[in-house]
C-alpha positions in Angstrom: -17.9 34.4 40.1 -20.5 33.2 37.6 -20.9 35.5 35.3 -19.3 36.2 31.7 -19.5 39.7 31.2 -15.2 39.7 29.6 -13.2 37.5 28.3 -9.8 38.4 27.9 -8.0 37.1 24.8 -4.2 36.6 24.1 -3.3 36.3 20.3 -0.5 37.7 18.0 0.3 41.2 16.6 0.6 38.7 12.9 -1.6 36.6 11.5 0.5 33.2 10.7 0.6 31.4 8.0 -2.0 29.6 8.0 -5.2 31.8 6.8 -7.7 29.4 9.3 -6.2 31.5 12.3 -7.6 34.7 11.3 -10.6 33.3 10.7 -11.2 31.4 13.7 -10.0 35.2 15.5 -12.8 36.5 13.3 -15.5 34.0 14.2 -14.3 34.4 18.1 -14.7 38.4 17.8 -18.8 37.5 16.4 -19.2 35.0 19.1 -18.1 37.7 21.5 -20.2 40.1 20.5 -23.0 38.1 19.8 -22.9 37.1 23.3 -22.9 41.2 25.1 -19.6 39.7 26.7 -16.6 42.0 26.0 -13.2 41.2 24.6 -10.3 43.1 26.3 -7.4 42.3 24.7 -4.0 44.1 24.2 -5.2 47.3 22.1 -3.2 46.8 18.6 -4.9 46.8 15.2 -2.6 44.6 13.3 -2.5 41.1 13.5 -4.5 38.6 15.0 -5.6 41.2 17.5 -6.8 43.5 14.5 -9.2 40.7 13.1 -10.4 39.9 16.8 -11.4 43.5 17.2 -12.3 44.7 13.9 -14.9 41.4 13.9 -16.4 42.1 17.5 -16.8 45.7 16.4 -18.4 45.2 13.1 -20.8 43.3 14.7 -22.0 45.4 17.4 -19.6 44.3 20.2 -17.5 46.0 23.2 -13.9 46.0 22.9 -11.3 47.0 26.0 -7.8 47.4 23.9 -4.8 48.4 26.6 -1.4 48.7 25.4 1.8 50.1 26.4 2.8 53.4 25.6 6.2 52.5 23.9 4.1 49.8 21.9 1.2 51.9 20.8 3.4 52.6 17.5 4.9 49.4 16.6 1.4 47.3 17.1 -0.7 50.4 15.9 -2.7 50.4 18.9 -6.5 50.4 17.6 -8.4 53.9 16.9 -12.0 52.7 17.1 -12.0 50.6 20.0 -14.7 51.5 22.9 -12.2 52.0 25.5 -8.6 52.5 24.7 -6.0 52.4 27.9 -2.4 53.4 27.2 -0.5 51.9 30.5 3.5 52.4 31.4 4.2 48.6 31.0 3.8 45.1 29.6 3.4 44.2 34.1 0.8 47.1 33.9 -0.9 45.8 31.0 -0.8 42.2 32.6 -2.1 43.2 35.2 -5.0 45.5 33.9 -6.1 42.5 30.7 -6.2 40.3 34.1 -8.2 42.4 36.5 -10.9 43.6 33.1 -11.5 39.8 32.2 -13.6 37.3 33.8 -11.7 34.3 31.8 -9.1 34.1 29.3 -9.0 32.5 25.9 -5.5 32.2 24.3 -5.4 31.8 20.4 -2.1 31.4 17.9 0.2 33.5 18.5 4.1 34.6 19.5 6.0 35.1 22.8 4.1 37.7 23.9 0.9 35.7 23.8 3.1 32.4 25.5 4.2 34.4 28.4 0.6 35.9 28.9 -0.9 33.0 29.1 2.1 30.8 31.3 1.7 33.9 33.8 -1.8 33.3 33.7 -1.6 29.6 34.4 0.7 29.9 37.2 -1.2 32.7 38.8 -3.9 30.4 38.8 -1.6 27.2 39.8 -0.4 30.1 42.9 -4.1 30.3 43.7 -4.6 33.8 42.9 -7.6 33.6 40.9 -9.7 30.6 39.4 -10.4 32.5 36.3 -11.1 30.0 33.3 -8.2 29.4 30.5 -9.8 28.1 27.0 -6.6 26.9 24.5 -8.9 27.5 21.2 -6.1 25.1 19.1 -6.9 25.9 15.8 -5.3 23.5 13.0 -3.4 21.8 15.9 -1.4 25.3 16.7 -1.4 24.3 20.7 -0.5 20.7 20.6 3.2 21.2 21.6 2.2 22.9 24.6 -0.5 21.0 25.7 2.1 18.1 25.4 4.6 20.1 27.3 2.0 20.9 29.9 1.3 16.7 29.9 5.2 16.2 30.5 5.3 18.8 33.2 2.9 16.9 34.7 4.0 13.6 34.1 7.3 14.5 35.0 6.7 16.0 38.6 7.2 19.3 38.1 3.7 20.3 38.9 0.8 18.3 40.6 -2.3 16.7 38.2 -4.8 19.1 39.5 -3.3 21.6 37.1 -4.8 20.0 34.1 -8.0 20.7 35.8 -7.3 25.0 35.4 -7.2 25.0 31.5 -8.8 23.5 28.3 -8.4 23.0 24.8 -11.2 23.5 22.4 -10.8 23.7 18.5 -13.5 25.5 17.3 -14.7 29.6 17.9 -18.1 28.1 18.8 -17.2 26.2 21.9 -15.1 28.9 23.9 -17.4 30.6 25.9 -19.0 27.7 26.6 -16.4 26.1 27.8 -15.0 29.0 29.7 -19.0 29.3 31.6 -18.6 25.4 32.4 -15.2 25.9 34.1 -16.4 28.7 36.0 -18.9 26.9 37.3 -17.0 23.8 38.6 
């Protein structure tokens, strides 16, 4: 794989505190469109994952949203997307974000977007895909875990060559770049 074409993107149903998320989400959704490459992401309209899609949308883009049935109501799943799926489960909706995206860029958010992107890493760690992982760390948000992935590693808990399946950026601009670089290493 070479291409581009979707880049999956894990974020949270708020916005934080810090107003910079959102518009770093904002300027991610432009890039995206900008690019023809579409976001699939998990369908809700509030949050971080609002301003994604309401930004790649405005501007032309394609948007996948796919969201659980029993969360459709408490994220507000998004009415204008381009392709709405409502799955059974958060497993089904794993598994669906995964097979849509060619890479996966994980921005501030909550649980939900920590697990998505651990299952993520260690699918890629249990070599069942080599799908890119782009950290876009804006204000610092991913520094404690990219120091608890360093002391995993350091500590022997997994090997080096796991540093080598994700990156950190911290700006909008440089994530699909990055993610076309690591799919082409």
């Amino acid at each position: 794989m070479t291409s581009l074409s979707s880049l999956c993107v894990y974020c949270g149903s708020a916005t934080g505190r810090d107003p910079a998320y959102a518009s770093a989400a904002a300027a991610l959704g432009g890039e995206l469109a900008g690019s023809g490459t579409t976001l699939v992401y998990g369908g809700g309209r509030i949050g971080l994952m609002g301003v994604i899609a309401d930004a790649c949308l405005s501007a032309g883009g394609k948007v996948t949203g796919i969201i659980p049935g029993f969360l459709h109501q408490r994220e507000v799943a998004h009415p204008y997307v381009t392709d709405l799926r409502i799955v059974d489960s958060m497993h089904e909706r794993k598994q669906l974000m995964f097979e849509q995206s060619d890479a996966f860029a994980v921005l501030p958010g909550g649980l939900g977007t920590l697990d998505e992107a651990f299952e993520m890493l260690t699918w890629r760690q249990l070599g069942r895909h080599k799908k890119p992982v782009v950290f876009l760390d804006t204000a610092g948000y991913w520094q404690p875990f990219r120091a608890l992935l360093d002391r995993i590693v350091d500590e022997g808990f997994a090997q080096d060559r796991v540093r080598r399946m994700y990156a950190f950026v911290t700006s909008p601009e440089e994530v699909l770049p990055k993610a076309r670089a690591m799919l082409k290493s």
